[in-house]
DOPA-313626 format. One record per residue (C-alpha): residue number from 1; x, z, y. Coordinates in nm, 3 decimals, padded with zeros to 5 digits. Layout:
# DOPA-313626
  seq        u        w        v
  NUM        X        Z        Y
...
END
This chain:
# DOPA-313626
  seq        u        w        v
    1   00.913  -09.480  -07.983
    2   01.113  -09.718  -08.162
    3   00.924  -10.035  -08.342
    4   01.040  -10.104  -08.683
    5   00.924  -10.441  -08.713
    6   01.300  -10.564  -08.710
    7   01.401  -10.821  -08.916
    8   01.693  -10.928  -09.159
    9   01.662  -11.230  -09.349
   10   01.860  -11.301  -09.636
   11   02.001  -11.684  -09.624
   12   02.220  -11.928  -09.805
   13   02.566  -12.021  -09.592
   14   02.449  -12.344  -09.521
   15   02.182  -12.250  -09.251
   16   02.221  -12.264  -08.914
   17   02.051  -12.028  -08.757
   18   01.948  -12.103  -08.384
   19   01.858  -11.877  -08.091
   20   01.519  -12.013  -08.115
   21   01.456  -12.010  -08.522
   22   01.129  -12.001  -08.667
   23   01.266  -11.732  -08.919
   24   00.880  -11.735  -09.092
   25   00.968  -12.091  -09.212
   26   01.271  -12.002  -09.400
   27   01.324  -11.897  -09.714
   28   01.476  -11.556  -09.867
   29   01.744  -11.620  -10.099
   30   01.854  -11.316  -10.407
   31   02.210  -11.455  -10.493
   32   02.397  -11.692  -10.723
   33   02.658  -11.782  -10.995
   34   03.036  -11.790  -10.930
   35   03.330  -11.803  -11.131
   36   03.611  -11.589  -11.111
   37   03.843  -11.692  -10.816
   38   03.581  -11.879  -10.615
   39   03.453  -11.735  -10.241
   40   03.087  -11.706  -10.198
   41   02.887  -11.670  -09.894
   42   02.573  -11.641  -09.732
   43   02.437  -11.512  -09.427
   44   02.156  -11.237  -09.297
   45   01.916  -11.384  -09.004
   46   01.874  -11.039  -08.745
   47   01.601  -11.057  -08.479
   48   01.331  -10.834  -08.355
   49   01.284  -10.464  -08.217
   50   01.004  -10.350  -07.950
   51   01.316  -10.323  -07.680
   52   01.557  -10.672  -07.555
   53   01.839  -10.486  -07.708
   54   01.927  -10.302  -07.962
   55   02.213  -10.142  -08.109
   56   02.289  -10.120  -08.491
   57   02.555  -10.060  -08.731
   58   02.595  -10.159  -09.107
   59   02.738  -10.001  -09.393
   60   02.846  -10.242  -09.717
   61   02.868  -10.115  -10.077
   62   03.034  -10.345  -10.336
   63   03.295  -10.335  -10.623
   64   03.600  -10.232  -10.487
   65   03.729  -10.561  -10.668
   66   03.523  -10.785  -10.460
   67   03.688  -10.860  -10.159
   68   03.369  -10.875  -09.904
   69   03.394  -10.993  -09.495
   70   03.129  -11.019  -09.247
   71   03.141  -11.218  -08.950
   72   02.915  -11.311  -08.655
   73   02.764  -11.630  -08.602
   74   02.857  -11.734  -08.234
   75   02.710  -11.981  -08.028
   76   02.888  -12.280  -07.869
   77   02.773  -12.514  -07.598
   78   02.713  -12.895  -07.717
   79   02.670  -13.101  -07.445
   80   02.713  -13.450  -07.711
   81   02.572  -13.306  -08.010
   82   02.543  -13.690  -08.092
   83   02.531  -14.057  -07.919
   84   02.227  -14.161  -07.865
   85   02.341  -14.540  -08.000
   86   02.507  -14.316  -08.300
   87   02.283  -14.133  -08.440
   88   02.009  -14.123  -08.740
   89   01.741  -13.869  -08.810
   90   01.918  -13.651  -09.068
   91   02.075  -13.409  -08.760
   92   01.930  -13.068  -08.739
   93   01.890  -13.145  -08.273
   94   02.018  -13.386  -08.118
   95   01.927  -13.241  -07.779
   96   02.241  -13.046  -07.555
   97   02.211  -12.695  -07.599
   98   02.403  -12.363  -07.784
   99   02.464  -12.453  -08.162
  100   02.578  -12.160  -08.417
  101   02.937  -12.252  -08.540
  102   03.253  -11.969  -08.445
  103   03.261  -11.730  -08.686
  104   03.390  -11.386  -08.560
  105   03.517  -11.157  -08.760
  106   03.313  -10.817  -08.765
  107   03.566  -10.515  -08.819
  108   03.351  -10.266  -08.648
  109   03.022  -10.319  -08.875
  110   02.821  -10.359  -08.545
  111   02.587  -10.602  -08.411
  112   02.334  -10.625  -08.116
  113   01.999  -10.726  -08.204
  114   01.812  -10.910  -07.912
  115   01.431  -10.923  -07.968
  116   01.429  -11.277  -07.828
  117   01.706  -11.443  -08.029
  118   01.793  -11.449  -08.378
  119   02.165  -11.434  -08.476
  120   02.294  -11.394  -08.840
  121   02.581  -11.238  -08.975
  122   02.788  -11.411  -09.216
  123   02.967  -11.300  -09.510
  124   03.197  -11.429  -09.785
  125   03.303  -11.204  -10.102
  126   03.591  -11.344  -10.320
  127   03.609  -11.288  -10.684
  128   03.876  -11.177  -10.833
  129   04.023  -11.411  -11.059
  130   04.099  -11.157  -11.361
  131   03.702  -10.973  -11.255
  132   03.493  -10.945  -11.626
  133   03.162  -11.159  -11.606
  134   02.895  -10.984  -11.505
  135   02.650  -10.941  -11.249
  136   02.747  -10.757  -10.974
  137   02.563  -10.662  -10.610
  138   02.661  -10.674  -10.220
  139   02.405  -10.408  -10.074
  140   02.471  -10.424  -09.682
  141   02.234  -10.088  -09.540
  142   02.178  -10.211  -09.186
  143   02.108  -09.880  -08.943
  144   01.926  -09.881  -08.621
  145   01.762  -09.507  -08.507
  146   01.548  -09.453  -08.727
  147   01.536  -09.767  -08.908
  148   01.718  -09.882  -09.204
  149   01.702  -10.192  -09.401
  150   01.905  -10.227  -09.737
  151   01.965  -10.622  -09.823
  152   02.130  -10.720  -10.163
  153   02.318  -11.010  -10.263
  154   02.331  -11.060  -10.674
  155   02.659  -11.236  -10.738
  156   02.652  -11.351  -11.132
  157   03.017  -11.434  -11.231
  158   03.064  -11.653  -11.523
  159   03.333  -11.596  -11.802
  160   03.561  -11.859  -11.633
  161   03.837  -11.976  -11.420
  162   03.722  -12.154  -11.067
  163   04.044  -12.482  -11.134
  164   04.332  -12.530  -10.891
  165   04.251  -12.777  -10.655
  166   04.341  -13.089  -10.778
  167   04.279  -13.317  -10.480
  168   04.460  -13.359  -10.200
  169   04.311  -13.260  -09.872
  170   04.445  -13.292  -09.512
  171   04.331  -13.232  -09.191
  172   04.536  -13.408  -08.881
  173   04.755  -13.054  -08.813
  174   04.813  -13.055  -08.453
  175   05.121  -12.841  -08.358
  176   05.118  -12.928  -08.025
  177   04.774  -12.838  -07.903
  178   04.894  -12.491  -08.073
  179   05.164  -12.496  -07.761
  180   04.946  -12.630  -07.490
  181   04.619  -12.396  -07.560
  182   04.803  -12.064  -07.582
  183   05.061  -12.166  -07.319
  184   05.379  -12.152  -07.551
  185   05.699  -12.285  -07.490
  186   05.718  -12.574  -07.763
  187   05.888  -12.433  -08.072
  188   05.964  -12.074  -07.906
  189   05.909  -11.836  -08.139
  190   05.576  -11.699  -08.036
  191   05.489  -12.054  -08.130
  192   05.605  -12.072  -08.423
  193   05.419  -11.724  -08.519
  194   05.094  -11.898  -08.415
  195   05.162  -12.218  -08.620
  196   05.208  -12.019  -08.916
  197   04.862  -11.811  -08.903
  198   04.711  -12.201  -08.851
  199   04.896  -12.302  -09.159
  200   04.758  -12.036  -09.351
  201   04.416  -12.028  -09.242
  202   04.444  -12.444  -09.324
  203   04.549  -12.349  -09.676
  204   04.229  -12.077  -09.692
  205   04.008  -12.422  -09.617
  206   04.170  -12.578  -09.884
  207   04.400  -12.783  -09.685
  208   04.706  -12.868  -09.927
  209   04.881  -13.144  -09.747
  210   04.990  -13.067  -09.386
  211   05.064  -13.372  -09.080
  212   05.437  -13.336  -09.015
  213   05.575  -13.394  -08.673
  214   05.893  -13.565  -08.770
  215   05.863  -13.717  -08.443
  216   05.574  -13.628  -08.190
  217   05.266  -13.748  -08.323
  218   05.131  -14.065  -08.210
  219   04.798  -14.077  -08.224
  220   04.469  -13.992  -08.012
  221   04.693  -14.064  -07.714
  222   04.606  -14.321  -07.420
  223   04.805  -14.623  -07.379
  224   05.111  -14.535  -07.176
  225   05.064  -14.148  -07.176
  226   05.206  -13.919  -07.335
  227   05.118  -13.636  -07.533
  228   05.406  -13.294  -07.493
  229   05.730  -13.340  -07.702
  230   05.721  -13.170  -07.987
  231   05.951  -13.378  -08.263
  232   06.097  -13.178  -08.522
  233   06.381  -13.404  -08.593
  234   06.666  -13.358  -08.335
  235   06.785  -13.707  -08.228
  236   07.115  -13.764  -08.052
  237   07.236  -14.124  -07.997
  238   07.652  -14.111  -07.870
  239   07.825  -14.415  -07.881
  240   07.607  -14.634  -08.065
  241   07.546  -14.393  -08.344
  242   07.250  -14.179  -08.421
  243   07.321  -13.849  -08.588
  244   07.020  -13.648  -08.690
  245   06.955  -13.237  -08.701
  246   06.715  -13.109  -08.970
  247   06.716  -12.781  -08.915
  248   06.361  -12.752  -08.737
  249   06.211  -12.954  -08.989
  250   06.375  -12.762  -09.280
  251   06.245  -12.451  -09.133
  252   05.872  -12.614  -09.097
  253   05.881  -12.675  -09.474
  254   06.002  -12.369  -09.543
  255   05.691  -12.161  -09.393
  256   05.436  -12.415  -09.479
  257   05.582  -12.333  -09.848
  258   05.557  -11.965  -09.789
  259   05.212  -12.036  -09.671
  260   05.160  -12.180  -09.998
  261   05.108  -12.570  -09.862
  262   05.322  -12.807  -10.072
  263   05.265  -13.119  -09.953
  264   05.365  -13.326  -09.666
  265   05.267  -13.635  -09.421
  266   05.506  -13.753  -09.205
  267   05.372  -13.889  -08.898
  268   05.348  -14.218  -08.796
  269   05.619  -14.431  -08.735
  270   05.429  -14.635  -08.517
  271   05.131  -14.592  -08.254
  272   04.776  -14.581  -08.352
  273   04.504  -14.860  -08.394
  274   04.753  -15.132  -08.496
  275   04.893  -15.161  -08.133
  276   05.285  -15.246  -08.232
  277   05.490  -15.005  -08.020
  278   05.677  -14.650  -08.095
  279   05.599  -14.341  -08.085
  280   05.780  -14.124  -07.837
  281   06.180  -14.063  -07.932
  282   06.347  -13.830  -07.766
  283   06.735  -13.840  -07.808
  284   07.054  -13.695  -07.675
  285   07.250  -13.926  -07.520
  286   07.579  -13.959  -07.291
  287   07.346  -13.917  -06.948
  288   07.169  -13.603  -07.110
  289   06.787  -13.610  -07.312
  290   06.665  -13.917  -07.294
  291   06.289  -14.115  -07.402
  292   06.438  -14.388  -07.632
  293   06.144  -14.519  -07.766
  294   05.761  -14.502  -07.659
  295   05.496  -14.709  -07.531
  296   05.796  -14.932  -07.341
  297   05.938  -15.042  -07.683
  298   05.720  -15.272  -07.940
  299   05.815  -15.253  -08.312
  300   05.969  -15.572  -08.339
  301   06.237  -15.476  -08.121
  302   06.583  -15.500  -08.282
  303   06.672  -15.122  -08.116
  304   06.410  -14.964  -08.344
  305   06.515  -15.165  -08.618
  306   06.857  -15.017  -08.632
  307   06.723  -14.683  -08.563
  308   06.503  -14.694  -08.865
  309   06.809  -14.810  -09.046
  310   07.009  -14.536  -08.953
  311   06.694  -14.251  -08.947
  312   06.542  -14.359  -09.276
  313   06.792  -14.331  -09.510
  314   06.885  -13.949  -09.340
  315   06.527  -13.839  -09.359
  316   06.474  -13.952  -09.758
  317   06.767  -13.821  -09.806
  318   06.677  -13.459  -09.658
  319   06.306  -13.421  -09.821
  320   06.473  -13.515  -10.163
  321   06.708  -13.212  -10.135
  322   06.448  -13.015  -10.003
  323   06.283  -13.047  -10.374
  324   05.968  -13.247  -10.092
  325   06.060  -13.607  -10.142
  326   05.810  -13.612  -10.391
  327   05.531  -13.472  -10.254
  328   05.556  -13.624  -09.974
  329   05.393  -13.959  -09.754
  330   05.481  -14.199  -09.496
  331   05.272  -14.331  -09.228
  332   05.279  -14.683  -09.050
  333   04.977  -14.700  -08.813
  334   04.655  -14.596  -08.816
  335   04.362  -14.799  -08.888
  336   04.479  -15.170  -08.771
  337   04.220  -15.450  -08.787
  338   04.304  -15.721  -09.065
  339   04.271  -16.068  -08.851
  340   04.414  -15.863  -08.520
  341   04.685  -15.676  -08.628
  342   04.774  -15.802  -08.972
  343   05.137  -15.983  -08.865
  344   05.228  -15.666  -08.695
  345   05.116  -15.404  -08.981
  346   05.369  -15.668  -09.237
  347   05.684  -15.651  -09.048
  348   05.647  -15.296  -08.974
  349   05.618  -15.245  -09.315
  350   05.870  -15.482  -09.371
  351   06.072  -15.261  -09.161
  352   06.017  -14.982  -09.445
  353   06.144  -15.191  -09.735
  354   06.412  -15.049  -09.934
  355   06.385  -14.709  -09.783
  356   06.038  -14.591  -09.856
  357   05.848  -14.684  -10.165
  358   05.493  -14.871  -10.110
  359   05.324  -14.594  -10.321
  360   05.433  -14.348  -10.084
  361   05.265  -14.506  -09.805
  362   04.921  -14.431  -09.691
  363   04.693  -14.532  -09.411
  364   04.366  -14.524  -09.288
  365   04.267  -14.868  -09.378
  366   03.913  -14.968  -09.381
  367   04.010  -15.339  -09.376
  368   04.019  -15.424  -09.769
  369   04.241  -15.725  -09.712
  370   04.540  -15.522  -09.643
  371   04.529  -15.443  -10.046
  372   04.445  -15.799  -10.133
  373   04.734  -15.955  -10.010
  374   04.938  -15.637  -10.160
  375   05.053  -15.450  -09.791
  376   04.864  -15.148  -09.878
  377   04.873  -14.981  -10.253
  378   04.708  -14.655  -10.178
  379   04.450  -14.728  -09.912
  380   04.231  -14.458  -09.676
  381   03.919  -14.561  -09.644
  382   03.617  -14.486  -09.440
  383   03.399  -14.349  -09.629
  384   03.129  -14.593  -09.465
  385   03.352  -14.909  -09.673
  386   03.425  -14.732  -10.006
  387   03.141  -14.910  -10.135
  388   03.325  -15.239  -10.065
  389   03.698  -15.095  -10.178
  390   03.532  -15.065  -10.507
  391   03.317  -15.406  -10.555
  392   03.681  -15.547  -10.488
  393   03.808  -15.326  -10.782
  394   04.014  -15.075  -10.592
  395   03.952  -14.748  -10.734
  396   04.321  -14.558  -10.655
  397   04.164  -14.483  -10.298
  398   04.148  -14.247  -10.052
  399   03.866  -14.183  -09.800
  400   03.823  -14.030  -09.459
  401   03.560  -13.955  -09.165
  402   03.676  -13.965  -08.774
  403   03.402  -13.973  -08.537
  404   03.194  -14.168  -08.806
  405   03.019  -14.269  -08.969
  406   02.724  -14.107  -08.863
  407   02.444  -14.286  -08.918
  408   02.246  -14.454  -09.224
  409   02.260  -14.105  -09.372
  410   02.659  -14.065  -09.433
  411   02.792  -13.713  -09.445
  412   02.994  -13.573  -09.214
  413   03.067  -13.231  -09.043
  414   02.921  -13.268  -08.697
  415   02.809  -12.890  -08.523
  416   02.437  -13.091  -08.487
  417   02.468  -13.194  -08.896
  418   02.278  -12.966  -09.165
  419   02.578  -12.786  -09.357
  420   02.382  -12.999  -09.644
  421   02.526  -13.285  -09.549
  422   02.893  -13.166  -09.525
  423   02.911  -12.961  -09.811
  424   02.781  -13.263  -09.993
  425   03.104  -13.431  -10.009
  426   03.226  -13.235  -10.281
  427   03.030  -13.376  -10.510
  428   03.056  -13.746  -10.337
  429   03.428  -13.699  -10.401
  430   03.379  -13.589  -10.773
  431   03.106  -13.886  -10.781
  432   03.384  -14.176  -10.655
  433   03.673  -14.009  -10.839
  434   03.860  -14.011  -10.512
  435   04.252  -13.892  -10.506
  436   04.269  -13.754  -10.132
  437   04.051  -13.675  -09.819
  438   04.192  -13.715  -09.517
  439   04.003  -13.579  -09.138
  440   04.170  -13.598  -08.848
  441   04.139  -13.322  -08.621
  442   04.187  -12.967  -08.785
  443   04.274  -12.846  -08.401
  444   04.289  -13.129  -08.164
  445   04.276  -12.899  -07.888
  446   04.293  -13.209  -07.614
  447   03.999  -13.396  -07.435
  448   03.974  -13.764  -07.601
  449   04.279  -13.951  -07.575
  450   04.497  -13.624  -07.520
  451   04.417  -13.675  -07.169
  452   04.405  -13.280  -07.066
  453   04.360  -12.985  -07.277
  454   04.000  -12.798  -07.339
  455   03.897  -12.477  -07.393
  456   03.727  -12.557  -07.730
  457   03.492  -12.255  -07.650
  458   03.357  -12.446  -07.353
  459   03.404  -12.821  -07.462
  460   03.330  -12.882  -07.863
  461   03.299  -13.277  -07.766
  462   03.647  -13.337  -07.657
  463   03.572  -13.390  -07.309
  464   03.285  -13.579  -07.385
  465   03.441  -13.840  -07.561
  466   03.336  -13.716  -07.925
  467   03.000  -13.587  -08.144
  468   03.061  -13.191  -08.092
  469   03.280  -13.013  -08.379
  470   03.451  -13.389  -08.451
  471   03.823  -13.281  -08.319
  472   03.847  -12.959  -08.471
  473   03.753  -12.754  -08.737
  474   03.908  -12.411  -08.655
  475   03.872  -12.231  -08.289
  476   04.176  -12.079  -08.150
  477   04.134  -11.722  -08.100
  478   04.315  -11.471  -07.918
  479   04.499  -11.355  -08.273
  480   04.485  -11.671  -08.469
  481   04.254  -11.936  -08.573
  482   03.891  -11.857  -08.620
  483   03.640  -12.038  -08.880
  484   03.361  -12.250  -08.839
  485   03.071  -12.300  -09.050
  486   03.160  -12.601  -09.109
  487   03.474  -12.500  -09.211
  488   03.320  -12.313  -09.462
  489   03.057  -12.558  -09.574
  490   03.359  -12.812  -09.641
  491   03.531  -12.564  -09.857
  492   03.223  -12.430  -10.023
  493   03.225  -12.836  -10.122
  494   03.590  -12.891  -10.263
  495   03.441  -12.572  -10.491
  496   03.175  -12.733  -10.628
  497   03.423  -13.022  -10.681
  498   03.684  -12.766  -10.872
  499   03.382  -12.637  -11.062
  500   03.305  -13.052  -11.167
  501   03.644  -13.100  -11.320
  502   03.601  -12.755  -11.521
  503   03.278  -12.875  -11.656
  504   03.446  -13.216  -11.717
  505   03.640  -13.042  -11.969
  506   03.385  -12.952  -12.155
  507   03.157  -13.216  -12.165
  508   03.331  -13.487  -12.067
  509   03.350  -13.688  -11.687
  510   03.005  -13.875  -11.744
  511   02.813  -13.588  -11.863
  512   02.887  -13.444  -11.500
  513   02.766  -13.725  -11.299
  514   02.443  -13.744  -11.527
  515   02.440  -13.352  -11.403
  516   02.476  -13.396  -11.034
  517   02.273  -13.723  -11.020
  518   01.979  -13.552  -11.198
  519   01.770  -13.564  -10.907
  520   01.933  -13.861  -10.755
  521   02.196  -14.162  -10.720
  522   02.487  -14.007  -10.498
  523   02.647  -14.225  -10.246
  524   02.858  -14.159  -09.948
  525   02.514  -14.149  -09.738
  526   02.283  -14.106  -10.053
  527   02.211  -13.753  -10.170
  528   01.983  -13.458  -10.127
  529   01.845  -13.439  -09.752
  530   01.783  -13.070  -09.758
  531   02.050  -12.764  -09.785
  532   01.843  -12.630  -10.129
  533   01.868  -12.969  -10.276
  534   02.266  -12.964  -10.273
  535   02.279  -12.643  -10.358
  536   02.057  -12.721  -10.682
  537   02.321  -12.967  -10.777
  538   02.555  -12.643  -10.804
  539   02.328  -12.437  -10.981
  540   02.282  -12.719  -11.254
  541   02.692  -12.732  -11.325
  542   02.681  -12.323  -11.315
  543   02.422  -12.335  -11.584
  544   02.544  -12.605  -11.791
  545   02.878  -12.409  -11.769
  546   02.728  -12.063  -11.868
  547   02.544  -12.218  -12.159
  548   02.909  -12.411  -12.308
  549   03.102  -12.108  -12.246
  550   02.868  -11.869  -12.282
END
C-alpha cells in the first residue's frame, strides 16, 4: 500500500530549496502579473511517500502560446559558501554542504521523489509578445500509482509590452575555459559550435555586450603564467612590420550578431590590477610563432609602443567597417589603485591617445580620483563605492560585483545568498540610474588565478580561492551551457528593471522610485531582506501599470 501523504509545494523562483527544508515553514504561492514578452518562473517543492523512492511522472497543460519548461533543481557541493572574515548574516548557510543551483532541463516529465529530501522542479513560461491580456493557467498533474496531485500557476498578463533592454549588461565571456573544459582544440570547429550555444544562452540572461578576445585575455591569471592562447587577431611581425589578419575576429562578430549580441569589449590591452606589463602576443615571425609580448615586457616599453601604433589604427579601422566601431569599448587594466598605479594607468592611456576616444574607454575603477583628474570618463564602479562616485557628482557610471562586496548587506549572487538579494539589483540599478553592469565570470571555468581547470560540478569556489557560484554563472553541460538559479534570479531582475522604465513612461522617473521605495530607502546593500519583500516591489509597478493602462 502506497501512502499518499506526498507533497508538492507551490513556490516563487527565488527559493532555494535544500535537502533538508522545513517545507511547513514556507509559503504556497497562486501566481502573478506579467507583461507580454517577459519569462516567468517559479518552482514546485516534491518530498514525501511511505517508501525512500519513488517514481513519478508529470503531465503540463497550458496555452499552446505559452512557451512552458521544467527543469530540476540539482545540488552542488560548496565547500566556501563564504569567508568567514567576509561574510554578514543576510546568507541563507554559511556552513559547507550541497546547495540547490544547476538547473537541468526535464524533457522526460519525470522526477524521483525521495521521502528524506525535498527537491523542486523549476519552471519558466514565456509570454508571447503579441498574447491578448488575460489570465491564463499552468496546471502541472503530477502522477505517482495511485496518486495524483494537480498544481496551478495563474499567470495574469497585462495589456503591455515588457521594453527592450536598455542597459548594457556583460558578463567576463571566457572563450578559453570553453576549450580547456570540453577538451577542444582552440578555435577548431567543435569549439566554435560550443561558443556559439554559450553566446546564446548569455543573450537568454540578458547579456548584450560580450568580452572580446582580440588578444588572449589578461586577467584572473598569476603573475608569470599563462592562461592557453586563444587571440583572435592573427599577428605576424616580418621585417619590422606588423601586418594583422581579421578574419577570426570578423567571424566572432558575425555569430555573436546572429546570436543577437550587438555589442562588444575588447580585452585588455594591458594586465590586470594595475601591474604595467602585456598581455600575451603571439606573432609570426622569421624563426616561426613567437610570444612577443607577456609578463617579460612592461607597458612603457618602446616595442609595445610601436605595436600599438601599428595595431590600433588596423583594429579601429576593422570594427568601423564592420558597422561595430560604435558599439564597441576598449579596455586598459583592470581595477588599478589611485596612489599605486596612477603614473602607469596615464601613460598607458597616453599610449591610447589619438586612436581610441576616452568615452570609449571603460574600466573597473573603484578609485574616484581617476575621474577627478579626467583619466577615466566612464568609470566601473564597485558597487560597494557608488555611494562615493555620486557625492563627487559622477552620475555617467557604471557598476560591478567580483568576489565582493559581500558584507554590510550588499547584493550579490553568491550560491549561499537568498535569490532576494540578487534579484534585487534590478531595481538598485533603476534606483542609481546606472548605464552598464559589468560581472566578471559568466564561465571562468579555471581554479583562482587560472592556475588549473575545475570541474565546476565538483568545485563551485574556484579551487577554493572564491565564495561558491562567484566565477561562473552558467555550468557547462554535456550539450551546452546549463542555468543557474542565479542566473535566473539576475534576469528575473533586469525585468523588473525593463518593467521600471515602462512605468517611467507613464508616470514619470520619480513616481517609480516613490513606487519601489514604498517600503524602504534602496541602496546597493539597503533593501528588502526577505525574497517576498522584493517581490512586493514588483507587484506594486504591475499594479500601478494595470491601473494607467488598464
Amino acid at each position: 500500500m502506497v501512502s499518499k501523504d506526498f507533497v508538492f509545494l507551490q513556490l516563487s523562483s527565488l527559493n532555494k530549496v535544500f535537502l533538508d527544508e522545513n517545507h511547513m515553514a514556507l509559503s504556497e504561492v497562486k501566481g502573478t502579473c506579467a507583461l507580454k514578452g517577459e519569462k516567468v518562473s517559479y518552482q514546485i517543492l516534491y518530498t514525501g511517500g511511505a517508501e525512500r523512492w519513488t517514481a513519478c511522472r508529470y503531465s503540463i497543460c497550458a496555452d499552446q502560446r505559452i512557451k512552458v519548461n521544467t527543469f530540476k533543481v540539482g545540488n552542488v557541493p560548496c565547500e566556501v559558501p563564504a569567508f568567514s572574515n567576509e561574510t554578514d548574516c543576510h546568507y541563507l548557510r554559511t556552513t559547507p554542504g550541497l546547495y540547490p543551483d544547476v538547473l537541468y532541463p526535464d524533457s522526460d516529465k519525470a522526477i524521483d521523489i525521495k521521502r528524506e529530501n525535498k527537491h523542486s522542479l523549476f519552471v519558466t513560461a514565456e509570454i508571447p509578445e503579441d498574447i491578448p491580456s488575460g489570465s491564463y493557467s499552468i496546471e502541472i498533474t503530477f502522477e505517482v500509482k495511485e496518486v495524483k496531485v494537480k498544481k496551478v500557476f495563474e499567470i495574469t498578463v497585462i495589456d503591455a509590452l515588457l521594453p527592450k533592454q536598455e542597459l548594457t549588461y556583460t558578463q567576463w565571456f571566457y572563450a578559453d575555459c570553453i576549450a580547456s573544459y570540453y577538451g577542444y582544440e582552440m578555435y577548431s570547429e567543435e569549439h566554435w559550435a560550443m561558443i556559439e550555444k554559450f553566446v546564446v544562452k548569455a543573450k537568454e540572461l540578458g547579456i548584450n555586450m560580450i568580452l572580446t578576445p582580440i588578444f588572449t585575455v589578461a586577467l584572473d591569471t598569476e603573475e608569470g603564467g599563462e592562461r592557453p592562447t586563444h587571440q583572435l587577431v592573427d599577428v605576424e611581425y616580418i621585417g619590422g612590420e606588423y601586418t594583422f589578419g581579421f578574419d577570426r575576429l570578423e567571424r566572432w562578430i558575425e555569430m555573436c550578431q546572429r546570436c543577437g549580441i550587438h555589442k562588444f569589449e575588447m580585452s585588455h590591452l594591458f594586465t590586470q590590477w594595475g601591474s604595467g606589463c602585456m598581455p600575451k602576443i603571439e606573432a609570426k615571425t622569421e624563426n616561426g610563432t613567437e610570444k612577443i609580448f607577456g609578463w617579460h615586457v612592461k607597458s612603457e616599453s618602446e616595442e609595445y609602443k610601436e605595436f600599438l601604433r601599428a595595431f590600433l589604427p588596423g583594429l579601429t579601422d576593422f570594427l568601423k567597417n564592420q558597422g561595430v566601431y560604435e558599439d564597441s569599448v576598449f579596455h586598459i587594466s583592470d581595477e588599478p589603485k589611485f596612489e599605486k598605479d596612477y603614473e602607469t594607468y596615464k601613460a598607458q592611456r597616453e599610449m591610447l591617445e589619438g586612436y581610441v576616444e576616452s568615452e570609449k574607454i571603460i574600466d573597473a575603477i573603484s578609485h574616484y580620483e581617476f575621474c577627478e583628474c579626467g583619466l577615466v570618463k566612464k568609470p566601473v564602479a564597485l558597487t560597494y563605492y557608488v555611494d562615493a562616485f555620486y557625492e563627487k557628482g559622477f552620475k555617467d557610471i557604471w557598476t560591478y560585483y567580483c568576489c565582493g562586496p559581500c558584507i554590510e548587506g550588499y547584493s550579490n549572487r553568491f550560491i549561499a545568498m537568498p535569490s532576494g538579494r540578487n534579484r534585487i539589483t534590478g531595481f538598485q540599478l533603476y534606483k542609481y540610474d546606472i548605464d552598464g553592469f559589468l560581472h566578471w565570470g559568466y564561465n571562468f571555468y579555471y581554479s583562482e588565478l587560472s592556475r588549473r581547470v575545475i570541474n565546476p560540478f565538483q568545485e563551485t569556489d574556484a579551487g577554493g580561492g572564491m565564495q561558491s557560484g562567484d566565477a561562473f554563472t552558467v555550468y557547462p553541460g554535456t550539450d551546452g551551457p546549463l542555468d543557474s538559479l542565479r542566473g535566473i534570479a539576475f534576469f528575473e531582475g533586469l525585468q523588473d528593471l525593463r518593467a521600471c522604465k515602462l512605468l517611467e513612461r507613464y508616470i514619470g522617473r520619480d513616481e517609480v522610485v516613490k513606487i519601489i521605495e514604498e517600503s524602504g530607502e534602496i541602496r546597493f546593500n539597503q533593501f528588502p531582506r526577505t525574497d517576498s519583500g522584493v517581490l512586493e516591489i514588483r507587484e506594486r509597478i504591475n499594479k500601478k501599470l494595470i491601473s494607467v493602462i488598464g
